[in-house]
N, CA, C and O atoms as CSV, one atom per row, in Angstrom:
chain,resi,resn,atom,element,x,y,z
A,1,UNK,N,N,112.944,22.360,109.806
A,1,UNK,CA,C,112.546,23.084,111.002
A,1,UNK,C,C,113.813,23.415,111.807
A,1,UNK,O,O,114.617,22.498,111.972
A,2,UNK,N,N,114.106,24.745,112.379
A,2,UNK,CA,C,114.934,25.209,112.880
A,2,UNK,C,C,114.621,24.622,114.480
A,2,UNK,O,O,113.639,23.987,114.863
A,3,UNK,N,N,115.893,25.100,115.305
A,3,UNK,CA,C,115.967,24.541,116.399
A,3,UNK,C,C,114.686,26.015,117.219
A,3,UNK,O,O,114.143,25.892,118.317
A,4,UNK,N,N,114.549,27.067,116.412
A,4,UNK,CA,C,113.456,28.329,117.409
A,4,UNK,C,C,112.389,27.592,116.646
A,4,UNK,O,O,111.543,27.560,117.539
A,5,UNK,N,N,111.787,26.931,115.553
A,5,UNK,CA,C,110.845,27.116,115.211
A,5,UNK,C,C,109.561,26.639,116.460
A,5,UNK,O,O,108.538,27.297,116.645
A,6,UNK,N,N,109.903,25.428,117.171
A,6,UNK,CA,C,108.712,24.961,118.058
A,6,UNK,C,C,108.687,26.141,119.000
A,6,UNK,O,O,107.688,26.854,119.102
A,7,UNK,N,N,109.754,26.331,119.661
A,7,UNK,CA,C,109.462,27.678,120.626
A,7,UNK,C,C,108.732,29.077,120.377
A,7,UNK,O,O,108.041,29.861,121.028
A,8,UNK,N,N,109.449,28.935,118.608
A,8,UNK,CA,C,108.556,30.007,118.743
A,8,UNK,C,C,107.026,30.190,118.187
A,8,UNK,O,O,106.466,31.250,118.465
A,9,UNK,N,N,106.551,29.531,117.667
A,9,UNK,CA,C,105.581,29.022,117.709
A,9,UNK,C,C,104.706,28.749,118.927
A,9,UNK,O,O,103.587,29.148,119.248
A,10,UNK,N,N,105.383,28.127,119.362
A,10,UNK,CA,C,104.595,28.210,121.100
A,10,UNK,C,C,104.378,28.912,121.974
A,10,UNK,O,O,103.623,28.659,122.913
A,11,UNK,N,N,105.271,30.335,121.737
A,11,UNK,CA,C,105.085,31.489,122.577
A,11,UNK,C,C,103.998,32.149,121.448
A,11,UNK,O,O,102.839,32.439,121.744
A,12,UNK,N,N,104.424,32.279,120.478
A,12,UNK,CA,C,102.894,32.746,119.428
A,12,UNK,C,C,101.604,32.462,120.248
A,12,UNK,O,O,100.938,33.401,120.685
A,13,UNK,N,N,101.286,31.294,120.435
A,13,UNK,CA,C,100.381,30.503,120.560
A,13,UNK,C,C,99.769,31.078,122.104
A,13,UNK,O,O,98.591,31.324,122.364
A,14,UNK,N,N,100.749,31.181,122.857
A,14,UNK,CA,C,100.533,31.667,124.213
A,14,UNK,C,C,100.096,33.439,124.140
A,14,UNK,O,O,99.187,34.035,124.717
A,15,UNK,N,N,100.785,33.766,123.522
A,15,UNK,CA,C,100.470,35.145,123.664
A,15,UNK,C,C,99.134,35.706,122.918
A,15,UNK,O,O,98.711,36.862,122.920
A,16,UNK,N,N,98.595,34.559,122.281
A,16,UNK,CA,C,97.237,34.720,121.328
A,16,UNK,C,C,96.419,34.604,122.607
A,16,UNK,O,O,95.638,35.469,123.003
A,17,UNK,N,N,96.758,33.078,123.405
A,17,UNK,CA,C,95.847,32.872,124.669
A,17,UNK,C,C,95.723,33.421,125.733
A,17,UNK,O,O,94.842,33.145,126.547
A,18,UNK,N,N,96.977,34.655,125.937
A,18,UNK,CA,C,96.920,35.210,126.811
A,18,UNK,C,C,96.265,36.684,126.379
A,18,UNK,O,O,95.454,37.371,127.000
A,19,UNK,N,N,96.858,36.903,125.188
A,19,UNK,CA,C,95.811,38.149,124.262
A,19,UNK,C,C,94.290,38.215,124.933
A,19,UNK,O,O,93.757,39.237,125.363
A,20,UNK,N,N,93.664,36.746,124.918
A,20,UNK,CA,C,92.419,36.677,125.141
A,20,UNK,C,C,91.760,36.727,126.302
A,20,UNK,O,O,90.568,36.648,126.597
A,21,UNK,N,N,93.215,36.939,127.197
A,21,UNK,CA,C,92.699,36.316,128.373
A,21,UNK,C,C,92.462,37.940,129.449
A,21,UNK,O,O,91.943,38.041,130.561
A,22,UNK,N,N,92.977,38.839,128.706
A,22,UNK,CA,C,93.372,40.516,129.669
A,22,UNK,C,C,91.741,40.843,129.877
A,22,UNK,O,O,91.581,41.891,130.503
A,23,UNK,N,N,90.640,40.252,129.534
A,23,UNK,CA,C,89.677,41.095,130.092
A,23,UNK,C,C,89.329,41.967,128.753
A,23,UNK,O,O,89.253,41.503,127.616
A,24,UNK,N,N,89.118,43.439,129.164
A,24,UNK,CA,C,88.651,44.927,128.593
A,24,UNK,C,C,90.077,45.095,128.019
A,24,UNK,O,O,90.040,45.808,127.017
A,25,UNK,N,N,91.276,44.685,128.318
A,25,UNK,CA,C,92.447,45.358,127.939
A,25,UNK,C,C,93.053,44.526,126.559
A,25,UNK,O,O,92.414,43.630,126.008
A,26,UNK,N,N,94.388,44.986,126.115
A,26,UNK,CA,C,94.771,44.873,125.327
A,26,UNK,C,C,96.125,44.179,125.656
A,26,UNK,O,O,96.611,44.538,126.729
A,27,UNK,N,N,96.753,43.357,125.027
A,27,UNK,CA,C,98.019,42.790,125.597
A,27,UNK,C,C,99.160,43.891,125.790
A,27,UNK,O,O,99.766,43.942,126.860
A,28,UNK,N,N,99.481,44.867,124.635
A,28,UNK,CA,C,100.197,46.479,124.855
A,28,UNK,C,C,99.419,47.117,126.217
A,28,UNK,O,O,100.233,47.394,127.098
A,29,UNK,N,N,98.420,47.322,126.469
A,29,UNK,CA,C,97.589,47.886,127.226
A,29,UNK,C,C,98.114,47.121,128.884
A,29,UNK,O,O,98.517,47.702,129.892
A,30,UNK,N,N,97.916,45.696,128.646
A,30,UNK,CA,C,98.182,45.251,129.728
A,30,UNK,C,C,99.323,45.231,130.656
A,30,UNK,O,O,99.531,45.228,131.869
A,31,UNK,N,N,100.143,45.214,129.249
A,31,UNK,CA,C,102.159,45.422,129.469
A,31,UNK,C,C,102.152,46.721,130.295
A,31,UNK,O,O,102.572,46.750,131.452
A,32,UNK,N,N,101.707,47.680,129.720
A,32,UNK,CA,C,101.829,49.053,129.944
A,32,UNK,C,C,101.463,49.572,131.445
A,32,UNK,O,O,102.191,50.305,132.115
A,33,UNK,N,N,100.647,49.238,131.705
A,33,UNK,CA,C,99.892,49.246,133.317
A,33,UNK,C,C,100.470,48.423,133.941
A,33,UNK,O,O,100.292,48.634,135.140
A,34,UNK,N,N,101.222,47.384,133.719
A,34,UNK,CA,C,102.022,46.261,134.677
A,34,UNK,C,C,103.696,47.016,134.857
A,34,UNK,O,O,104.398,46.866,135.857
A,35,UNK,N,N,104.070,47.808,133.660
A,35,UNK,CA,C,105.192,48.310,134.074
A,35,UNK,C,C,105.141,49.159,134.711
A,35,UNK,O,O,105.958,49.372,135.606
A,36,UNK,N,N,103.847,50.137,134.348
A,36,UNK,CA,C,103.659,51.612,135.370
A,36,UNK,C,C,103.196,50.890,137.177
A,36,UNK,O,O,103.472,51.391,138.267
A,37,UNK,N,N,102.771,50.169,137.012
A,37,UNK,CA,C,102.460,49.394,138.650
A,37,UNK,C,C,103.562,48.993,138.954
A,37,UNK,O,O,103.712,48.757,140.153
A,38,UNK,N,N,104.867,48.732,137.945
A,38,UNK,CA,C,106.220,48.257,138.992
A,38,UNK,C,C,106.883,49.640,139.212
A,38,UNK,O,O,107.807,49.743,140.018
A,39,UNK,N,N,106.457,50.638,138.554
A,39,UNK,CA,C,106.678,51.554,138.990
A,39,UNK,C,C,107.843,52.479,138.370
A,39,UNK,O,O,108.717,53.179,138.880
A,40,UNK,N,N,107.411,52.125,136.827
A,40,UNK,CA,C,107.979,52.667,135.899
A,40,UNK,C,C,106.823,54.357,135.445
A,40,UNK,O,O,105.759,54.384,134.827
A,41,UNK,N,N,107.537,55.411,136.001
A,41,UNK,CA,C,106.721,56.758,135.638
A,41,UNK,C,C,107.105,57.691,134.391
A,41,UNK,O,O,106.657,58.838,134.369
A,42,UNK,N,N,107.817,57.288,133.489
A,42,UNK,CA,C,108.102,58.129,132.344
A,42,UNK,C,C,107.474,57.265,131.584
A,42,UNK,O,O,107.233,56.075,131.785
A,43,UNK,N,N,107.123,58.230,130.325
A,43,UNK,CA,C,106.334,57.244,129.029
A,43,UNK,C,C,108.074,57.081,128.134
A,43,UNK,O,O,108.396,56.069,127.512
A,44,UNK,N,N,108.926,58.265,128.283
A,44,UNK,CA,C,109.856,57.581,127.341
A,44,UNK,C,C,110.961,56.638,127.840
A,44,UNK,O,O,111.944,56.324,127.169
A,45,UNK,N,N,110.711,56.241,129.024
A,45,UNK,CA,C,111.416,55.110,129.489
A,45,UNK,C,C,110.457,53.924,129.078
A,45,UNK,O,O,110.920,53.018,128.385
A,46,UNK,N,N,109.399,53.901,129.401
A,46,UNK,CA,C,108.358,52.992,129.011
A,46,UNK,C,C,108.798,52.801,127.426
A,46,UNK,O,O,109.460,51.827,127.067
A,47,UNK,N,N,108.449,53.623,126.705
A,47,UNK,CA,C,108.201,53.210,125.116
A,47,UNK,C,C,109.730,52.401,125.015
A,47,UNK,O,O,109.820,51.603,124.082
A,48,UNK,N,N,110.688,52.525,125.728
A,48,UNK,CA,C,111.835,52.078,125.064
A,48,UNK,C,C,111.985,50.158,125.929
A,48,UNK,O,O,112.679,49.217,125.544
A,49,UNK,N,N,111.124,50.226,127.015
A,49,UNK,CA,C,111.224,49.029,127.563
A,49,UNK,C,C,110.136,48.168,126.743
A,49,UNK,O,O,110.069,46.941,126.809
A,50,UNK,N,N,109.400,48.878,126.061
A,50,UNK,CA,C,108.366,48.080,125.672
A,50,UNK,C,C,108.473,47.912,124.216
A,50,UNK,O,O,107.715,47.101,123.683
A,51,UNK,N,N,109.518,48.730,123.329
A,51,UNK,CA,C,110.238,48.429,122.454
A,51,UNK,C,C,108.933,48.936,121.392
A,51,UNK,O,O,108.598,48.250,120.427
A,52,UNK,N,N,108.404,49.987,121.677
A,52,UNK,CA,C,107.206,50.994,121.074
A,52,UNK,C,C,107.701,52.575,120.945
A,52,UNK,O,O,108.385,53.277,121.689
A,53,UNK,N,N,107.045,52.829,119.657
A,53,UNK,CA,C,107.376,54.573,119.227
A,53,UNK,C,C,106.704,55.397,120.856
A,53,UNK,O,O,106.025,54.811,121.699
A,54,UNK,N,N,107.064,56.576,120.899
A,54,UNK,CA,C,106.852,57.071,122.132
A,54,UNK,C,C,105.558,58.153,121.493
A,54,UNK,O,O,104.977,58.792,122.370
A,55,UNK,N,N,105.017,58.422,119.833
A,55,UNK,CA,C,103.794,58.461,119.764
A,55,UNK,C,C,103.101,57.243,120.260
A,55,UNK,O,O,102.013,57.424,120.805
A,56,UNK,N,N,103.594,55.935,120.150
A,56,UNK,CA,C,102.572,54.851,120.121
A,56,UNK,C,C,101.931,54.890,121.862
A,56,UNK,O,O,100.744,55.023,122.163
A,57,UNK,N,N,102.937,54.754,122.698
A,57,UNK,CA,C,103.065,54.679,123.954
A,57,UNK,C,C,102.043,55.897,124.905
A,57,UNK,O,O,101.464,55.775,125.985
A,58,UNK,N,N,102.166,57.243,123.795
A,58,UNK,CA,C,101.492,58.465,124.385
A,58,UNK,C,C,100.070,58.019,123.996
A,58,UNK,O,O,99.198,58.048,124.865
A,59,UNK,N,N,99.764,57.590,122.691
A,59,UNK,CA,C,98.576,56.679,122.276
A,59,UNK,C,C,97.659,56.239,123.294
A,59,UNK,O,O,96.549,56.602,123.681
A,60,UNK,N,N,98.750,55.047,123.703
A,60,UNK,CA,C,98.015,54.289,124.361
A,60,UNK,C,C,97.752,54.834,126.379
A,60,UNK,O,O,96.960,54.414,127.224
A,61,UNK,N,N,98.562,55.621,126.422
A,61,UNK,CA,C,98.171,56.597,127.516
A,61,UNK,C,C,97.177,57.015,127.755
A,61,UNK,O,O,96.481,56.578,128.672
A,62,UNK,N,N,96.772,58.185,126.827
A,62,UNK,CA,C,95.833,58.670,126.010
A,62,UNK,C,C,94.440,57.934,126.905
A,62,UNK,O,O,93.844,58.201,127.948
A,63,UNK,N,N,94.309,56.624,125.578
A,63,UNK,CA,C,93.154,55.999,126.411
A,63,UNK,C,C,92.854,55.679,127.976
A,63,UNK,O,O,91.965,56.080,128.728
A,64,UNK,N,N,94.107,54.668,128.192
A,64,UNK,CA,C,94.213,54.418,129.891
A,64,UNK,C,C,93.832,55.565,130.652
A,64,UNK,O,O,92.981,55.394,131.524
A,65,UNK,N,N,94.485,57.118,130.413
A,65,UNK,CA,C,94.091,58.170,131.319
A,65,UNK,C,C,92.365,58.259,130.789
A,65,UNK,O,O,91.844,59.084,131.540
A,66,UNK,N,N,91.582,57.862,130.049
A,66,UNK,CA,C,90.398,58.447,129.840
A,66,UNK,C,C,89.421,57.605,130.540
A,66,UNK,O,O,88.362,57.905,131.091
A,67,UNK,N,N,90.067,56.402,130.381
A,67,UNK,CA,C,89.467,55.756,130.971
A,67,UNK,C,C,89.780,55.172,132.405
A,67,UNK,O,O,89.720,54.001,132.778
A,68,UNK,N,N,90.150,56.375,133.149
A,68,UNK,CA,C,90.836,56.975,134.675
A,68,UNK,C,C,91.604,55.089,135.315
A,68,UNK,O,O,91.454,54.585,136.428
A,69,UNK,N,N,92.195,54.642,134.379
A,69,UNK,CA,C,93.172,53.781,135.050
A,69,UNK,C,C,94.679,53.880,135.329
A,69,UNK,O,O,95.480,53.193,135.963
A,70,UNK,N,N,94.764,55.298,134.419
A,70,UNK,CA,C,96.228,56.046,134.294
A,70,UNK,C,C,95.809,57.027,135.192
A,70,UNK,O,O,94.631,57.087,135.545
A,71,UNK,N,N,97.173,58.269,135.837
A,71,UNK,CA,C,97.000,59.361,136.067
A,71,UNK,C,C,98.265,59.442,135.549
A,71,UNK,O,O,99.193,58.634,135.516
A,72,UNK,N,N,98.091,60.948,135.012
A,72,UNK,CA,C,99.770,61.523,134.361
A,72,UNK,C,C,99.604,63.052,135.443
A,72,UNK,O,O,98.674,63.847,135.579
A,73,UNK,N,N,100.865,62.974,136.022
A,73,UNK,CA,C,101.339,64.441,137.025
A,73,UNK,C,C,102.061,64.908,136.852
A,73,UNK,O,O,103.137,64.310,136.830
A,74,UNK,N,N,102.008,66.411,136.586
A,74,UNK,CA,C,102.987,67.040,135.818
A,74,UNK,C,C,104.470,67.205,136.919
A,74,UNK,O,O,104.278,67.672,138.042
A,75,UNK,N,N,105.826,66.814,136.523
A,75,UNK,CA,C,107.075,66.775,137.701
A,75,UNK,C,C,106.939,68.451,137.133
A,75,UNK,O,O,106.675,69.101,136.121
A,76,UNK,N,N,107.453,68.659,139.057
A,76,UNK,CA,C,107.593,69.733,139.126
A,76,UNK,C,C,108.581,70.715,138.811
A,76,UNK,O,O,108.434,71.936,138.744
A,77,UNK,N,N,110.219,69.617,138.516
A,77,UNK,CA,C,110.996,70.061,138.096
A,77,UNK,C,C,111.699,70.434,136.721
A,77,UNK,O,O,112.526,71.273,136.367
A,78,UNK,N,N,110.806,69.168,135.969
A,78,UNK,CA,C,110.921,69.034,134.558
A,78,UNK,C,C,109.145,69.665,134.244
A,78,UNK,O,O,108.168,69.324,134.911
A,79,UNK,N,N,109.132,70.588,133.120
A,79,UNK,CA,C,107.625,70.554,132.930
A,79,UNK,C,C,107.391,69.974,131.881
A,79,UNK,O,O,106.216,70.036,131.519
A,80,UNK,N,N,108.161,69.357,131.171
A,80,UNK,CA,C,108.194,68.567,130.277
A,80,UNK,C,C,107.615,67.332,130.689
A,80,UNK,O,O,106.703,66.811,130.048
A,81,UNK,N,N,108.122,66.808,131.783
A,81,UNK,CA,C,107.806,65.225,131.382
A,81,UNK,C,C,106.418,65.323,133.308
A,81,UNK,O,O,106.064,65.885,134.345
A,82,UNK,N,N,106.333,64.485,132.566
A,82,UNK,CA,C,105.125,63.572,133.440
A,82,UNK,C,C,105.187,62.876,134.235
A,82,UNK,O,O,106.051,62.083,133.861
A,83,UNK,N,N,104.653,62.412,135.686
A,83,UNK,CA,C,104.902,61.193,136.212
A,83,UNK,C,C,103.584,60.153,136.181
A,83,UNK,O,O,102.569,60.625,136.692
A,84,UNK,N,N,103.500,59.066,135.749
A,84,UNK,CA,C,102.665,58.035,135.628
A,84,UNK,C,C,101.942,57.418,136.945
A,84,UNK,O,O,102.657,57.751,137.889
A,85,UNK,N,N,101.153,56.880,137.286
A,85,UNK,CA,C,100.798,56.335,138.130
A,85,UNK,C,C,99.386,55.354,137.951
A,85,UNK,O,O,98.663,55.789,137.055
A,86,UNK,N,N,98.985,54.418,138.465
A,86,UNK,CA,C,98.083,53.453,138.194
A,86,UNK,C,C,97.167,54.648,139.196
A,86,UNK,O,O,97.591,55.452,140.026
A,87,UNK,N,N,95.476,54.314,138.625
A,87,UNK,CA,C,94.266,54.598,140.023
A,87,UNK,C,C,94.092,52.824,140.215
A,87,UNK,O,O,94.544,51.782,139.740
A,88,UNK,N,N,93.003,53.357,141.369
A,88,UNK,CA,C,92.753,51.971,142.214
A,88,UNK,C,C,92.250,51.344,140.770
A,88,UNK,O,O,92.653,50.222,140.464
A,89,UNK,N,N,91.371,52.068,139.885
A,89,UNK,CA,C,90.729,51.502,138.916
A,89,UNK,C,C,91.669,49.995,137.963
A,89,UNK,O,O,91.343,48.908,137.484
A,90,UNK,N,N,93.074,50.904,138.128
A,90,UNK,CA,C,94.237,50.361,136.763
A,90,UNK,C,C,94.454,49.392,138.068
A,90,UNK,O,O,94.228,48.187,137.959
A,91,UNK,N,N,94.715,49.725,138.796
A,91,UNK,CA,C,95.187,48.319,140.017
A,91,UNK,C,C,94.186,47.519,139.844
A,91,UNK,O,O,94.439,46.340,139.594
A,92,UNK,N,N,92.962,47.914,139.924
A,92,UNK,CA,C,91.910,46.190,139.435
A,92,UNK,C,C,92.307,45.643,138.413
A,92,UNK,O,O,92.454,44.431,138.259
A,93,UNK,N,N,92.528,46.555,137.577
A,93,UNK,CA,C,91.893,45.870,136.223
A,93,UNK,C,C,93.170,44.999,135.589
A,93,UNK,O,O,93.082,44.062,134.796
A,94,UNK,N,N,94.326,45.548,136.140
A,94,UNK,CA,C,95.755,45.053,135.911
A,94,UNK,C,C,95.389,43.556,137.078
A,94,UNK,O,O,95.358,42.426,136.589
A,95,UNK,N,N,95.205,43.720,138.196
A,95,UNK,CA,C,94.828,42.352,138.750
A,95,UNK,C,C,93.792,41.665,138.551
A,95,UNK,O,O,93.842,40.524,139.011
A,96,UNK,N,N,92.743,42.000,137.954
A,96,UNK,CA,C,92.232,41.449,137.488
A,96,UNK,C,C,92.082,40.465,136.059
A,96,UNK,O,O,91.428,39.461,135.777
A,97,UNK,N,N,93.397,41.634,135.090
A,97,UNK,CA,C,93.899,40.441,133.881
A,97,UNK,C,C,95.121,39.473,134.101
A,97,UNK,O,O,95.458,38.608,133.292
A,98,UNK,N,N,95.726,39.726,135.275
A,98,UNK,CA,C,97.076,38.607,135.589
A,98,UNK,C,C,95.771,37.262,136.326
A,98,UNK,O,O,95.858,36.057,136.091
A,99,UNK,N,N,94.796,37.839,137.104
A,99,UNK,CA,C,94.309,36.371,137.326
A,99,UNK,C,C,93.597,35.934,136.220
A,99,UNK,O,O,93.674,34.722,136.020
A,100,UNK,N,N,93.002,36.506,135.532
A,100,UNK,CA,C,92.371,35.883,134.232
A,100,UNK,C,C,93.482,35.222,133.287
A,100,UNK,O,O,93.267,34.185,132.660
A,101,UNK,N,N,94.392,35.751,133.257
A,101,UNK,CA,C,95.546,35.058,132.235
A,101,UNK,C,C,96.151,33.881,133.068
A,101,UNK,O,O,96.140,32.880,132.351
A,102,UNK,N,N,96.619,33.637,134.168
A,102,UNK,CA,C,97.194,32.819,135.177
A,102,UNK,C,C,96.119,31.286,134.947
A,102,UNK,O,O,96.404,30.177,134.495
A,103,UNK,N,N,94.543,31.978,135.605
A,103,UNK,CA,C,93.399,30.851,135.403
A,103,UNK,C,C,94.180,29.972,133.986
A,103,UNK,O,O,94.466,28.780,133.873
A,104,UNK,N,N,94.385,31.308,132.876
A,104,UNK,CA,C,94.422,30.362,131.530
A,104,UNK,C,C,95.165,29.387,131.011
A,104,UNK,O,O,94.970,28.458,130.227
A,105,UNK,N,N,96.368,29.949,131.833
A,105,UNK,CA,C,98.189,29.845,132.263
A,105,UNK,C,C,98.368,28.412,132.823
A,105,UNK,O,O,98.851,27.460,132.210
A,106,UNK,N,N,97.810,28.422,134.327
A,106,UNK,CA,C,98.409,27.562,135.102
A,106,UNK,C,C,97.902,25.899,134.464
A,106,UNK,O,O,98.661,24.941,134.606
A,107,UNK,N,N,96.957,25.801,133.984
A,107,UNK,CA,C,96.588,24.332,133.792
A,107,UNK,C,C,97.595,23.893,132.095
A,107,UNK,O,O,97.985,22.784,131.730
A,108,UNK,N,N,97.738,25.140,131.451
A,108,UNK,CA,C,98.397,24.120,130.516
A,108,UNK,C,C,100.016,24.162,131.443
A,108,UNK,O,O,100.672,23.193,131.059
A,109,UNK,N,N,100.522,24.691,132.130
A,109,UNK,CA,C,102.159,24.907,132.689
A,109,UNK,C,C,101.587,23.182,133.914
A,109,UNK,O,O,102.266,22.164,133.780
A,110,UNK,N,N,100.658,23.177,134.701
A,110,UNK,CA,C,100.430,22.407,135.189
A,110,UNK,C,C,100.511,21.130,134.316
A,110,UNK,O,O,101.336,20.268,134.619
A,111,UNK,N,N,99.549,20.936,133.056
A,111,UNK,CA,C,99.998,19.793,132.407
A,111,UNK,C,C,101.097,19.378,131.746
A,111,UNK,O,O,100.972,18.502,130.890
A,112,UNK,N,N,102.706,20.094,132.112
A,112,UNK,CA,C,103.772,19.729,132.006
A,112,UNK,C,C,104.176,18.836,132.217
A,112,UNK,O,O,103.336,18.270,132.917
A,113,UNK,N,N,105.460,17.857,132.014
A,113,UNK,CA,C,106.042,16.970,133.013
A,113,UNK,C,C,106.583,17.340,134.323
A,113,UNK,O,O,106.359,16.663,135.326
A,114,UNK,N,N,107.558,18.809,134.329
A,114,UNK,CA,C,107.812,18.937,135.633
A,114,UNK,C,C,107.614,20.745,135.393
A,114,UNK,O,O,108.470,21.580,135.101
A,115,UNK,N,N,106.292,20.893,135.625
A,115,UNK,CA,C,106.051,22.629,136.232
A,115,UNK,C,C,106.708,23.877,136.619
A,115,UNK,O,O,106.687,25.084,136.376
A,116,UNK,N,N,107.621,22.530,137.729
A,116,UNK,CA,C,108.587,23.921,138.307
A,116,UNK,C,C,109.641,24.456,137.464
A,116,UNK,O,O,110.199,25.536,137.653
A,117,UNK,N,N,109.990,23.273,136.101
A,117,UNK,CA,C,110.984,23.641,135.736
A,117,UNK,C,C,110.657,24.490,134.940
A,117,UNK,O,O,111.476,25.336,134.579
A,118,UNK,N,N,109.259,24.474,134.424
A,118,UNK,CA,C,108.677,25.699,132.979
A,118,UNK,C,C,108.585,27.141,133.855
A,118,UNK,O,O,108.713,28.226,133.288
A,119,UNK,N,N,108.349,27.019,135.289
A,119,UNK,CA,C,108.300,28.524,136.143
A,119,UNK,C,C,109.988,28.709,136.014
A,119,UNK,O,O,110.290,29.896,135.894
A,120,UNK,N,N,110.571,28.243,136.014
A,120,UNK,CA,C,112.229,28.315,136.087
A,120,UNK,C,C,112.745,28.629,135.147
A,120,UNK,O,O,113.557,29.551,135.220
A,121,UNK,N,N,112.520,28.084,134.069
A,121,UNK,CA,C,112.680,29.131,132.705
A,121,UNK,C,C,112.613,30.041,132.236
A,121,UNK,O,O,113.498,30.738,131.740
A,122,UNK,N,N,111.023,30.261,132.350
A,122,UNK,CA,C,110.373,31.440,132.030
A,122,UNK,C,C,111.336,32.480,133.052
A,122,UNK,O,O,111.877,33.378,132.407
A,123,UNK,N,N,111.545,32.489,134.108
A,123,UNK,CA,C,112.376,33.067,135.337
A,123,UNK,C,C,113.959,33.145,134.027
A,123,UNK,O,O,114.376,34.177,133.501
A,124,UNK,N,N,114.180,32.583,133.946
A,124,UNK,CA,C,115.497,32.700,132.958
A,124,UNK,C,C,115.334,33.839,131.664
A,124,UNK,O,O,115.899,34.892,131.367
A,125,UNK,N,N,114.224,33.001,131.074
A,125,UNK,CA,C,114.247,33.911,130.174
A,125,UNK,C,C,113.351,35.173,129.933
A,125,UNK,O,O,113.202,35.770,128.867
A,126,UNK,N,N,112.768,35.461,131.188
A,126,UNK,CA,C,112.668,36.568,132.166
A,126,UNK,C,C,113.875,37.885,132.105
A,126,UNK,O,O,113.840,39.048,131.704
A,127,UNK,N,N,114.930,37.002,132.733
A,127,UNK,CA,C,115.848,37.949,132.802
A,127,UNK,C,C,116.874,37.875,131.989
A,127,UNK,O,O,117.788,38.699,132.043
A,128,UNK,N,N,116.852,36.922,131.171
A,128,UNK,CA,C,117.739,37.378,129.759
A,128,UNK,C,C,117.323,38.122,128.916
A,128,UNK,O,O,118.003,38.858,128.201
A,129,UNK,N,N,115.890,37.970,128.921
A,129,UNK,CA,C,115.202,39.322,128.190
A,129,UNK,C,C,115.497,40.679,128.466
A,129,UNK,O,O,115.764,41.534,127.622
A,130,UNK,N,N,115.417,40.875,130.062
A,130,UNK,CA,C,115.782,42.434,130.732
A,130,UNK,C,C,117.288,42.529,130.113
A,130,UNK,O,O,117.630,43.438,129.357
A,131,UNK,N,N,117.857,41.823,130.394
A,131,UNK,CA,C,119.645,41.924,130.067
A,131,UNK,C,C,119.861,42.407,128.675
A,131,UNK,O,O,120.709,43.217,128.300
A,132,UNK,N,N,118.683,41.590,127.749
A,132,UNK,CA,C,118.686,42.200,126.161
A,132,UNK,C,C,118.214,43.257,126.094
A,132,UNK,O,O,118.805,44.106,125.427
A,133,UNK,N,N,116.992,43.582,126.754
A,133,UNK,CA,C,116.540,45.162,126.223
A,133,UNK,C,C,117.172,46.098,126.918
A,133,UNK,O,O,117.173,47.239,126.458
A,134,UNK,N,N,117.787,45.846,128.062
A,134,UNK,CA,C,118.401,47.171,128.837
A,134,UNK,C,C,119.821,47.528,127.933
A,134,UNK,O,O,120.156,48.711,128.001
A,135,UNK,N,N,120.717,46.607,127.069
A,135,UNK,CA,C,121.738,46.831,126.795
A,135,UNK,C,C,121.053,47.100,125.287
A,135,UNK,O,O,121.945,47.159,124.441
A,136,UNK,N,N,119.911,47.252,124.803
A,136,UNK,CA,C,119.848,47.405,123.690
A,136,UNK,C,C,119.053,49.115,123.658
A,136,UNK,O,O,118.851,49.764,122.631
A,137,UNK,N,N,118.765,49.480,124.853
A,137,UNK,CA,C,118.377,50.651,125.404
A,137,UNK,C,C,119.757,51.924,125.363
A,137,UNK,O,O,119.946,53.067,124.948
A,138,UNK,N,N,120.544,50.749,126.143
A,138,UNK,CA,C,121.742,51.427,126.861
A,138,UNK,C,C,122.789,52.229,125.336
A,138,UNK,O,O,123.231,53.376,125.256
A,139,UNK,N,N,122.923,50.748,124.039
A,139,UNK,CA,C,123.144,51.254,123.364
A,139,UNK,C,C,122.831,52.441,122.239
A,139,UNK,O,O,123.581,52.811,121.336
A,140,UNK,N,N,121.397,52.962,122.589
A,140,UNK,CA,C,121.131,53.998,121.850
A,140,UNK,C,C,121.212,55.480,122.777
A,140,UNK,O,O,120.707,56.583,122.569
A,141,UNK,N,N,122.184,54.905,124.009
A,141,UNK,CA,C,122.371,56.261,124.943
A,141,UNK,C,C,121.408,56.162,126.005
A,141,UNK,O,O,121.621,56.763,127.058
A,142,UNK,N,N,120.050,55.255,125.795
A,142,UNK,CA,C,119.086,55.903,126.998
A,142,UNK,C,C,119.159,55.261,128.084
A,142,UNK,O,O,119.452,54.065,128.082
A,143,UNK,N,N,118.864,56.058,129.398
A,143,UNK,CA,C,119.366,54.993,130.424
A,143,UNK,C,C,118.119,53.812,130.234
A,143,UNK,O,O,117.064,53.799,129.601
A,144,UNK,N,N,118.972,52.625,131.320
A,144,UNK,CA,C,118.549,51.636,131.143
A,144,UNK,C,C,117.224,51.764,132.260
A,144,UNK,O,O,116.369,52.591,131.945
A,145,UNK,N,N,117.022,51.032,133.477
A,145,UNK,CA,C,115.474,51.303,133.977
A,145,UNK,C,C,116.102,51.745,134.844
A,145,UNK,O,O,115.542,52.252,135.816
């Protein structure tokens, strides 16, 4: 057993439980509406933060706008590209799967030895993650966020 194998395994494990936990949505689905709510409005900035083909990303648009939790607005300067935006609908339903996943979340992070330090991590590797995908963005030319 390698020194990633328990970790990674354990984020497997989490992301199955948190898979289960989005409600109506999809864990891609859920990502996707949590970045457009921080207020990410291009799909090809999106597909590259989310490390998805920018058919896949228009895909999954696709649905979200049909099912009016997306709006796409055409920029007025580019007619090419689009600007993204959550409806009140995608604002529920996006808060409504962070508390359903959290409910699922907090009692096993609670049955830790020390809690704060697993929120402190995750906070780490939080942003060593951004640091990896923005420079792995950066290196194929596209800007970073």
């Amino acid at each position: 057993m390698t020194r990633a194998d328990i970790p990674v395994r354990t984020l497997a494990r989490l992301a199955r439980l948190l898979e289960h936990s989005c409600g109506d949505l999809t864990l891609p689905q859920y990502r996707l509406l949590a970045m457009i709510g921080e207020g990410s409005e291009r799909a090809s900035l999106l597909a590259g933060r989310l490390a998805l083909t920018k058919p896949s990303v228009s895909g999954m648009l696709d649905g979200l706008v049909e099912r009016e939790l997306v709006t796409r607005t055409p920029e007025p300067a580019d007619r090419r590209a689009v600007k993204l935006a959550l409806t009140p609908a995608g604002t529920r339903a996006l808060r409504d799967a962070e508390r359903s996943m959290a409910e699922r979340l907090d009692p096993i992070v609670d049955g830790c030895d020390d809690p704060a330090a697993i929120v402190a991590a995750l906070g780490q590797i939080e942003a060593s993650l951004d640091r990896v995908v923005d420079a792995r963005i950066a290196a194929r030319g596209a800007p970073a966020r």
